[in-house]
C-alpha positions, -999 to +999 in steps of 0.1 A: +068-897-769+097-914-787+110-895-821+138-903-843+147-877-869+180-861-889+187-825-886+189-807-919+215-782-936+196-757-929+199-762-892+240-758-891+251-730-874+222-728-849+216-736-812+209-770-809+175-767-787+160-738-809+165-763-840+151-796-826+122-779-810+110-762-845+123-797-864+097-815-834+069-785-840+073-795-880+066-831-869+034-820-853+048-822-817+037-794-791+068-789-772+083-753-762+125-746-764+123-749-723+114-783-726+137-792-751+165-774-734+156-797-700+156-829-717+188-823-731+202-813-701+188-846-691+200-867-717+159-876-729+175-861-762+206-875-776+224-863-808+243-889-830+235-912-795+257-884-773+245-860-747+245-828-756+239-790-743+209-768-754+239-741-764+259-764-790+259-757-822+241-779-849+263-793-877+233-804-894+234-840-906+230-854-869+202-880-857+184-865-830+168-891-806+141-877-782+120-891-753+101-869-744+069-863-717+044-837-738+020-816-720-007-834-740+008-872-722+015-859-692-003-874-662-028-847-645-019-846-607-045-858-580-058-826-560-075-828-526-112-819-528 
C-alpha cells in the first residue's frame, strides 16, 4: 500500500509513529503503532523524503510517505497438510 499525506497542526508535539498511524487509521487504513514503528525503522515510511525514528517528534506540516504491507495485502503463508 502506497500513501502520500501531510501531517496536520494538530499533530506537532507528538511522537511521530502514534501520529501517522491514527492520520493512516483516518484514511481508512488498518495498521497498528507496531507496524508503523517497524517501517519507520525501515525506512518504508519517510518524512519530508528523510528517515526518521518512531520517537521524533512531529512538527506538523511534514509529507509523510508510506509503503506499507497491511495485514489485509499480506500474502497467507503455505502450511504443510
Amino acid at each position: 500500500m502506497e500513501c502520500t499525506f501531510v501531517l496536520g497542526p494538530d499533530d506537532k508535539g507528538r511522537r511521530l509513529d502514534q501520529s501517522v498511524q491514527q492520520n493512516l487509521q483516518a484514511l481508512g487504513h488498518e495498521v497498528s503503532v507496531r507496524e508503523v514503528r517497524a517501517a519507520l525503522k525501515s525506512g518504508n515510511i519517510r518524512v519530508d523524503g528523510r528517515r526518521s525514528a518512531p520517537g521524533d517528534r512531529a512538527r506538523g506540516g511534514e509529507l509523510i510517505e508510506a509503503q506499507l504491507i497491511l495485514r489485509s495485502e499480506a500474502v497467507p503463508s503455505a502450511r504443510p497438510d
